[in-house]
C-alpha positions in Angstrom: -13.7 11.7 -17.5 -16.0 14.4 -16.1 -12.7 16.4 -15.0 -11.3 16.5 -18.7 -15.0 17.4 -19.9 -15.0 20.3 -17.6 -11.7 21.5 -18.3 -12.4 21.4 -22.4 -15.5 23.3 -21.4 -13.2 26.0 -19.8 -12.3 26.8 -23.0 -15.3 27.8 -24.4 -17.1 29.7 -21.7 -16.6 33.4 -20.4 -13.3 33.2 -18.4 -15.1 34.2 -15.7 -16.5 30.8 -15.5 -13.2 28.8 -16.1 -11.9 28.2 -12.7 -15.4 27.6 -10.7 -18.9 27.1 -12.1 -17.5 24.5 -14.8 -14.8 22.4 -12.7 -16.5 22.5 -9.3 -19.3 19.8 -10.2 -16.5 17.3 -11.8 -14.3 18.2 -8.8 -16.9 17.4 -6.6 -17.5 14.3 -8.6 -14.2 13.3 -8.0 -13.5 14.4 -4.6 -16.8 11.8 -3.7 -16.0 9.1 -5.3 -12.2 9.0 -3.8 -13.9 9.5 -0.5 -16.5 6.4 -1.1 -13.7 4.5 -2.5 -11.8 4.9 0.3 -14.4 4.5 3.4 -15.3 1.3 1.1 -11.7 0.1 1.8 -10.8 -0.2 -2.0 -7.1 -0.1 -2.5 -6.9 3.3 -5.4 -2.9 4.2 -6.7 -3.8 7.5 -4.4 -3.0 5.3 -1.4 0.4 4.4 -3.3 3.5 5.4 -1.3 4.5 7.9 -3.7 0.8 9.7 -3.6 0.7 8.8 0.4 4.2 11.0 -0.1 3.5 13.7 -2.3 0.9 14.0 0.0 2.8 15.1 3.2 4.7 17.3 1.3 1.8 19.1 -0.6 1.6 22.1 2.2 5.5 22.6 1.8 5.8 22.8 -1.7 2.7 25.1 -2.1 4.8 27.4 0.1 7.7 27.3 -1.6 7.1 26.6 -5.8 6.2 30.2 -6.2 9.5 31.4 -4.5 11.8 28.5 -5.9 10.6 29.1 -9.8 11.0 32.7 -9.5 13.9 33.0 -8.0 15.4 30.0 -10.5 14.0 32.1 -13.4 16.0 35.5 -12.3 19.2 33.6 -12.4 18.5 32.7 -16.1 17.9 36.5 -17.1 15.7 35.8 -20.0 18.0 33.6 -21.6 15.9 31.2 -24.2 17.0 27.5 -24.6 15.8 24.7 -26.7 12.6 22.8 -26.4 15.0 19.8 -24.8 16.7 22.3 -22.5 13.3 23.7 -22.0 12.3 20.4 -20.8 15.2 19.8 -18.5 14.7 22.6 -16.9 11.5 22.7 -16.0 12.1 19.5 -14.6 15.0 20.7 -13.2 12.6 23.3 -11.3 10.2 20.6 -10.2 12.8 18.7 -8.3 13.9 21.9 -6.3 10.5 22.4 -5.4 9.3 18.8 -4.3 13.0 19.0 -2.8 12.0 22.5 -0.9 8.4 21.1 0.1 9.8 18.0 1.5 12.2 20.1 3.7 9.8 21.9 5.0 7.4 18.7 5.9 10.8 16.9 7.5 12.6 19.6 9.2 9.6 22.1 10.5 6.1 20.5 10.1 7.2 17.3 11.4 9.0 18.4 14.5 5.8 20.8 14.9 3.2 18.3 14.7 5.0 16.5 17.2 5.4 19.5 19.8 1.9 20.4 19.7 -0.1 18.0 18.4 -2.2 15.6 20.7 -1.7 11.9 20.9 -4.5 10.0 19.6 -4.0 7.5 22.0 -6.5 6.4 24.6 -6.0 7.4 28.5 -7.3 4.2 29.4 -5.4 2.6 31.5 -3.8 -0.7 30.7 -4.8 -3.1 33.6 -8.5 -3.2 34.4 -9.3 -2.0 38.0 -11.2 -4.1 40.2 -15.2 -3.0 40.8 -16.3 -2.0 43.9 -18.9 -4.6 45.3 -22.2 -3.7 45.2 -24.9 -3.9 47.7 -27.4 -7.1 46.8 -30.1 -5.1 49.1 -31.5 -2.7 51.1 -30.4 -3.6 54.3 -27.0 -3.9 53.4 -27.1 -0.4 52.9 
């Protein structure tokens, strides 16, 4: 609720204002509570497999929406369509995005992550070694 009450309020405030000092407290807001909800253990439809998903492939399709919808919108050369084209194709440019990003994740941050990431396994080892007896006094020493 906070979120939609600072985005109306973008509307009305000096643009330079939009983008930080009105969305960053109901970001915050947000941002918090998800965290609480999740150290609390709460099942939210953010740990649903399609959010777990879109997720992975967030980095990869930052990296590639800009060059995807670009280069999608040269090959068009300013042709207009109808509002139901429109509509098609913007999903049309959604899917080669989320297809690009997902690429990306499978095919280059994946195998990368497994190169040269560390295992978060313990080195402990598996069978407990035996102590070495200790001396019940002094003269034993």
């Amino acid at each position: 609720m906070l979120c939609a009450l600072g985005y109306a309020t973008g509307f009305v405030v000096p643009f330079q204002y939009t983008f930080v000092t009105v969305t960053i407290v109901p970001i915050g807001a947000l941002i918090a509570s998800v965290a609480a909800s999740d150290v609390a253990g709460h099942h939210t439809w953010l740990r649903s497999r399609p959010m777990v998903w879109l997720g992975e492939i967030s980095f990869g399709f930052y990296l590639v929406q800009g060059v995807t919808i670009f280069y999608l919108r040269s090959l068009l050369n300013g042709a207009t369509y109808s509002v139901p084209a429109s509509i098609l194709l913007i999903i049309g440019f959604l899917t080669a995005s989320l297809l690009g990003g997902w690429l990306l994740y499978r095919f280059v941050e994946m195998p990368a992550m497994r190169r040269f990431s560390r295992s978060r396994r313990t080195t402990e080892p598996t069978t407990p070694t035996p102590a070495e007896p200790q001396p019940t006094s002094l003269r034993a020493l």
